[in-house]
C-alpha positions as a Markdown table, in Angstrom:
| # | Residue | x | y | z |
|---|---|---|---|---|
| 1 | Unk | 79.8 | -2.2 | 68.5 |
| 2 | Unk | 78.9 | 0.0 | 71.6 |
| 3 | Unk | 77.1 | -0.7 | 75.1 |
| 4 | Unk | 73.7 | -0.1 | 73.6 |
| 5 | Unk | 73.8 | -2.6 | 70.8 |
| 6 | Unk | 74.9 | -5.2 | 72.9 |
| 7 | Unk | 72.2 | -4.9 | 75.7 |
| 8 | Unk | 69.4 | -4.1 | 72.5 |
| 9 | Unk | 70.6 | -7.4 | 70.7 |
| 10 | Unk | 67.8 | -9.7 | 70.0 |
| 11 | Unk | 68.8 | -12.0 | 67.6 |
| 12 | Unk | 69.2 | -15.3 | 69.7 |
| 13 | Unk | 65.9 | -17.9 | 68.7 |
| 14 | Unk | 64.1 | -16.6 | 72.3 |
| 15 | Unk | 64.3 | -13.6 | 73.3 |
| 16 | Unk | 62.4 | -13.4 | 76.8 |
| 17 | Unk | 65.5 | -15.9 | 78.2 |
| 18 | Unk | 68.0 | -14.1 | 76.3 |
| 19 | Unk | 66.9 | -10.3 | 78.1 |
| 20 | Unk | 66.4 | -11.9 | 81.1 |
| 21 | Unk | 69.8 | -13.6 | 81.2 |
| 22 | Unk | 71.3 | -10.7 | 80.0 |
| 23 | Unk | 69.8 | -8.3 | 82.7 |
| 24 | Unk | 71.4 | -10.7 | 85.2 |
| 25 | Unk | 74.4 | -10.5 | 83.7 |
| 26 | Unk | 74.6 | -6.7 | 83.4 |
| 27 | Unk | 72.9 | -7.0 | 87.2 |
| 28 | Unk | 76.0 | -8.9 | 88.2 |
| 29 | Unk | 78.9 | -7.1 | 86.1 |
| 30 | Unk | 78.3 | -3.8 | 86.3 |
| 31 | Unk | 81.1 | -2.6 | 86.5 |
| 32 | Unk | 82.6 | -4.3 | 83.4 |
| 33 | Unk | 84.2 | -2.0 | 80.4 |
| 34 | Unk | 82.9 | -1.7 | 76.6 |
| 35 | Unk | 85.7 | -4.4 | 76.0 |
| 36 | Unk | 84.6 | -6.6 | 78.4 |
| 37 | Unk | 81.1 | -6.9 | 77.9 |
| 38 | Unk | 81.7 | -7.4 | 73.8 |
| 39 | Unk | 83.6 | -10.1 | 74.8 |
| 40 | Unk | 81.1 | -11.5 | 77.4 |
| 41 | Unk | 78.2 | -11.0 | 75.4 |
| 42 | Unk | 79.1 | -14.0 | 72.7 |
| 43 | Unk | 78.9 | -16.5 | 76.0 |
| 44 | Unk | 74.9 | -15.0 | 77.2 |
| 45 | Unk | 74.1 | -15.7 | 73.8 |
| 46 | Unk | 75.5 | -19.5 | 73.9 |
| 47 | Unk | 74.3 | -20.2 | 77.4 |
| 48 | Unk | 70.4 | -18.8 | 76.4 |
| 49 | Unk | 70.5 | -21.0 | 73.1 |
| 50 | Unk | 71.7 | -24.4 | 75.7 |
| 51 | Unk | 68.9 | -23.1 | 78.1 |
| 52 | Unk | 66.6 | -22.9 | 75.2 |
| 53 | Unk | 67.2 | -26.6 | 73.7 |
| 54 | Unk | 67.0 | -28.0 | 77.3 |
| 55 | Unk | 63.6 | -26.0 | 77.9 |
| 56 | Unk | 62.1 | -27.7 | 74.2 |
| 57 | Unk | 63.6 | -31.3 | 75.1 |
| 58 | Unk | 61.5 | -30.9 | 78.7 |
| 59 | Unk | 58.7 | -29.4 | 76.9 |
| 60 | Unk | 58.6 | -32.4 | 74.2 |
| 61 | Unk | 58.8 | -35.1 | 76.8 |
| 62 | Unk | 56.4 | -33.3 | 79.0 |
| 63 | Unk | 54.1 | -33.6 | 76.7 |
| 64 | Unk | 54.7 | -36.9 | 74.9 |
| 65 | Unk | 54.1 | -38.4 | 78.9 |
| 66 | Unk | 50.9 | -36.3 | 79.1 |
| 67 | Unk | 49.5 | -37.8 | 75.8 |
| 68 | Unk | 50.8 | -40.8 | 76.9 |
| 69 | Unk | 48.2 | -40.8 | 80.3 |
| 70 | Unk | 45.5 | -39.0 | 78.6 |
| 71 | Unk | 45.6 | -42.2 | 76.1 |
| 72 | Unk | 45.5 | -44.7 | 79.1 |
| 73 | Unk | 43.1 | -42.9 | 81.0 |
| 74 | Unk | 40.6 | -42.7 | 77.6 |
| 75 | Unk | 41.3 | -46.2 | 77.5 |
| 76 | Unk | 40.1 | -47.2 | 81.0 |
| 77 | Unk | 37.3 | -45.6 | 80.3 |
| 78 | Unk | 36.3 | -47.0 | 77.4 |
| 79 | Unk | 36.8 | -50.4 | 78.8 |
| 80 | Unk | 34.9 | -49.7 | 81.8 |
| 81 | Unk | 31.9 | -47.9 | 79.7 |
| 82 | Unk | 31.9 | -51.6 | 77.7 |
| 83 | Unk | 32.0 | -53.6 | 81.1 |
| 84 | Unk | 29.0 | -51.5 | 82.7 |
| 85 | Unk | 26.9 | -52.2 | 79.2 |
| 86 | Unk | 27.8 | -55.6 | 79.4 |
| 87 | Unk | 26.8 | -56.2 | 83.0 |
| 88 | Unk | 23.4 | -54.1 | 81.9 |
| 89 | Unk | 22.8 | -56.8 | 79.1 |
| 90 | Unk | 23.7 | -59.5 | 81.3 |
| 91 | Unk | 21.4 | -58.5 | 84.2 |
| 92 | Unk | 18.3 | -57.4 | 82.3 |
| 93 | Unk | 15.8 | -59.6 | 82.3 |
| 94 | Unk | 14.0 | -60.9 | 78.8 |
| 95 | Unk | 10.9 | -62.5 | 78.4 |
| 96 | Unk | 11.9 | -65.6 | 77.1 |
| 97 | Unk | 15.4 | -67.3 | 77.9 |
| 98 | Unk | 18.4 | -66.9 | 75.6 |
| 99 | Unk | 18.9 | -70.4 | 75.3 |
| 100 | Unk | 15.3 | -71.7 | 75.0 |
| 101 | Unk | 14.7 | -68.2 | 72.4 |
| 102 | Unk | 13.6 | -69.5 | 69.1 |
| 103 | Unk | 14.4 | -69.1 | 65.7 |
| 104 | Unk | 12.0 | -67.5 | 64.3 |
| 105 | Unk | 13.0 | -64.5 | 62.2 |
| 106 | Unk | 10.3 | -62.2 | 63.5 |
| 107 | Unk | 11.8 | -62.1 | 66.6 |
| 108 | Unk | 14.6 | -59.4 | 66.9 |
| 109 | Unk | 17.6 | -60.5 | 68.7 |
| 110 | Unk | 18.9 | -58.6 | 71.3 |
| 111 | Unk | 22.2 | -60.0 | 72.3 |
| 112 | Unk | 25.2 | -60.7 | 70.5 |
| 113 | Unk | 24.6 | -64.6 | 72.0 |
| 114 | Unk | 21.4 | -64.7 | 70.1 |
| 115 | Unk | 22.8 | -62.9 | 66.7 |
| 116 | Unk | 25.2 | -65.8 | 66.4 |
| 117 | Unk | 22.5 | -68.4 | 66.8 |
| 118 | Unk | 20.2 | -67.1 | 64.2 |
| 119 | Unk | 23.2 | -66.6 | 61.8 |
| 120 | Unk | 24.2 | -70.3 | 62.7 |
| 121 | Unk | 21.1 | -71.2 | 62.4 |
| 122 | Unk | 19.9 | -69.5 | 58.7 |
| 123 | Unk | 23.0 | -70.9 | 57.4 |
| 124 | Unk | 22.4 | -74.4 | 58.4 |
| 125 | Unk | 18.9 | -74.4 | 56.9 |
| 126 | Unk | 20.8 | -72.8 | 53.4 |
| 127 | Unk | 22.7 | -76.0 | 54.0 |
| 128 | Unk | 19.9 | -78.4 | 54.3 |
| 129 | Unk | 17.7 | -77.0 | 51.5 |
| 130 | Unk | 20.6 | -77.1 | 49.0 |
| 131 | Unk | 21.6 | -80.9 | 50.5 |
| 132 | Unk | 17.7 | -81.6 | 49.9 |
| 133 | Unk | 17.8 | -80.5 | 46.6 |
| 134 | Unk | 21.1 | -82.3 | 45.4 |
| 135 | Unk | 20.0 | -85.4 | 46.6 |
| 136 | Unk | 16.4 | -85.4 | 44.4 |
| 137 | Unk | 16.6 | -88.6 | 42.3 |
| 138 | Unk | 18.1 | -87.4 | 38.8 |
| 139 | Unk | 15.8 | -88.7 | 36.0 |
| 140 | Unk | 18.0 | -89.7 | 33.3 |
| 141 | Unk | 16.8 | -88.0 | 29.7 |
| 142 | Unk | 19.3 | -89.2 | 26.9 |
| 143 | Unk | 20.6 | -86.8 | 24.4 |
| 144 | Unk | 20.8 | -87.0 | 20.6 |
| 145 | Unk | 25.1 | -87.7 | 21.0 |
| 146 | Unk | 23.9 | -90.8 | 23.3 |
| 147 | Unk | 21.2 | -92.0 | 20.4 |
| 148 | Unk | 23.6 | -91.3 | 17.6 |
| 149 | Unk | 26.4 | -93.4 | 19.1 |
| 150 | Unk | 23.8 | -96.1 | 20.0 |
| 151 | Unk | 22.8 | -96.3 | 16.7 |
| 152 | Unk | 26.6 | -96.8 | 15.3 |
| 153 | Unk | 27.2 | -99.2 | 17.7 |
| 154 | Unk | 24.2 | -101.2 | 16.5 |
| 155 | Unk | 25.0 | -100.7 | 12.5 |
| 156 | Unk | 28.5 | -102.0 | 13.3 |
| 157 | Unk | 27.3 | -104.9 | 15.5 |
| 158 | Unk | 24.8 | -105.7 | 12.7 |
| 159 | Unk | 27.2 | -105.2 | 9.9 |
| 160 | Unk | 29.7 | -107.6 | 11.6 |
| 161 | Unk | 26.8 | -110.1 | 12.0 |
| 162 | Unk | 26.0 | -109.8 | 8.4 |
| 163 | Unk | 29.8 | -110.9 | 7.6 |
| 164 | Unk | 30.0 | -113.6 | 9.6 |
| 165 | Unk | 26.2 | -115.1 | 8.1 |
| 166 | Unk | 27.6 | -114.5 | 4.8 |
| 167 | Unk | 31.1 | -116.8 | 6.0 |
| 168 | Unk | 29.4 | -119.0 | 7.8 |
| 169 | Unk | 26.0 | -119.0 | 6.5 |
| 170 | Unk | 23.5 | -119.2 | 9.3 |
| 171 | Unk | 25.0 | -121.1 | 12.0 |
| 172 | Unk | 25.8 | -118.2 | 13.9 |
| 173 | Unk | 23.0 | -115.9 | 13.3 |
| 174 | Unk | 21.7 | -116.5 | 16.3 |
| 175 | Unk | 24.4 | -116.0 | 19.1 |
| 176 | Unk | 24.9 | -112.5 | 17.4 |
| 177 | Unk | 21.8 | -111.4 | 17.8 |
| 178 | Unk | 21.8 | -112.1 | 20.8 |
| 179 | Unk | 25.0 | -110.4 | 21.5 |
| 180 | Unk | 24.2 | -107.1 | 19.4 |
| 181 | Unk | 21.0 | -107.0 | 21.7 |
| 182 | Unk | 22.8 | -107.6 | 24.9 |
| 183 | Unk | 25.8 | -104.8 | 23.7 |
| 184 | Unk | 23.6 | -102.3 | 23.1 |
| 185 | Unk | 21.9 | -102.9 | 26.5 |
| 186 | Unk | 24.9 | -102.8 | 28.0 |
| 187 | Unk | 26.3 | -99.8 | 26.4 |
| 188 | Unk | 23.0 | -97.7 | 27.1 |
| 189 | Unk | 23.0 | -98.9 | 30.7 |
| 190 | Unk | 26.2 | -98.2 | 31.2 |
| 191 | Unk | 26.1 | -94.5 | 29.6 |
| 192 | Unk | 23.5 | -93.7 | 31.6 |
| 193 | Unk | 25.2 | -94.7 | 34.7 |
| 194 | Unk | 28.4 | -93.2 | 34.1 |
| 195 | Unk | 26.8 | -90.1 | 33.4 |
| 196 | Unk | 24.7 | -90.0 | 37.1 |
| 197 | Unk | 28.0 | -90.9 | 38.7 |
| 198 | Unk | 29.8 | -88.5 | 36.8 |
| 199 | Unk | 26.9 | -85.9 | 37.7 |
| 200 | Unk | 26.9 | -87.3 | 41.3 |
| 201 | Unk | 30.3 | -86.2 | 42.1 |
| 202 | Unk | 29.9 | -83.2 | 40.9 |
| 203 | Unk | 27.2 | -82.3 | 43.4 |
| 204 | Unk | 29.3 | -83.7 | 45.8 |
| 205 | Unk | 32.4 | -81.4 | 45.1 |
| 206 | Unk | 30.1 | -78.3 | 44.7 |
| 207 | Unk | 28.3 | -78.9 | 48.2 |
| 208 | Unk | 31.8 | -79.7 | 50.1 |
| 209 | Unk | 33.2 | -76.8 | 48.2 |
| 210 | Unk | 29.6 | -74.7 | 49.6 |
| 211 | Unk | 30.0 | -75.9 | 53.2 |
| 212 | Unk | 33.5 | -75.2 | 53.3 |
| 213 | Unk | 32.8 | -71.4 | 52.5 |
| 214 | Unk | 30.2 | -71.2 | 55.3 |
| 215 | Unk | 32.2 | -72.3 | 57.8 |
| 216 | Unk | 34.9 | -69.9 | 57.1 |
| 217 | Unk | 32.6 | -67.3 | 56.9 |
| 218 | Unk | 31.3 | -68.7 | 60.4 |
| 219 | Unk | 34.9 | -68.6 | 61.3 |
């Protein structure tokens, strides 16, 4: 390996620092042999590649702390472009107040204020009309299960009557019929009203279950 492959040796990663170190090298030993500078030349080659590494580490940190303030300063200004828009909406005047603004869907909201009031409010008239309706008074229409087990009830009242006249003739014809009439009273009441209560809890369930997903929604 002579003098002009060493100084015309480009096979480090960077080659602008390793011809520059090199030239100061030459610069400074001059006066070196053949020898000398093939055993020099290993060490330029080692001390460009160090250079190298520190100049990426700088490089990567340089710019990790420059994305690091352009970040902030983008932040800043996002939250002083929010706090000028919501000193505008704060200090422009409306026609009517947003306390006193009503209801009424043909009105367009214009603050986030008076968004939350009108959801608020259409969800506590959904409330009301669905309360309204679940509290109608339920007419009770038996079915034709109710009317068949009314009439076996009253064929087994009236064959247990018809046992006890044939026993004991008619003494007791009379206090059965009036207890088969006042069972099957009592039994038909009583369905009836164990249905509606049955009915009534239902609605109950369903319209705490309803509210309860509203105000989580609200939430």
């Amino acid at each position: 390996m002579d003098l002009q492959e060493i100084l015309h040796d480009r096979r480090t990663p960077n080659d602008f620092a390793y011809l520059l170190q090199r030239n100061q090298f030459q610069r400074a030993n001059s006066s070196l042999t053949l020898e000398e500078l093939e055993v020099q030349s290993p060490m330029v080659r080692r001390n460009s590649c160090r250079m190298l590494g520190d100049d990426l580490v700088k490089n990567e940190r340089r710019r990790i702390l420059n994305a690091k303030r352009d970040t902030l300063q983008r932040q800043r200004r996002i939250e002083q472009i929010e706090a000028e828009i919501e000193n505008k909406i704060r200090n422009e005047s409306f026609e009517a107040d947003a306390d006193s603004i009503s209801d009424d869907e043909t009105i367009e909201p214009r603050t986030a204020a008076e968004w939350n009031r009108r959801i608020k409010s259409t969800i506590a008239k959904r409330n009301n009309e669905s309360i309204e309706v679940a509290t109608v008074e339920y007419r009770y229409e038996p079915n034709w299960v109710d009317i068949v087990w009314a009439i076996f009830w009253f064929c087994l009242l009236i064959g247990i009557i018809a046992i006890f006249c044939y026993r004991f003739k008619k003494v007791f014809v009379a206090i059965f019929d009036v207890i088969a009439g006042f069972s099957v009273y009592v039994y038909t009441v009583l369905s009836q009203q164990i249905y509606i209560g049955f009915q009534k809890i239902g609605e109950a369930i369903d319209r705490q279950t309803a509210a309860n997903a509203n105000n989580t929604n609200i939430n």
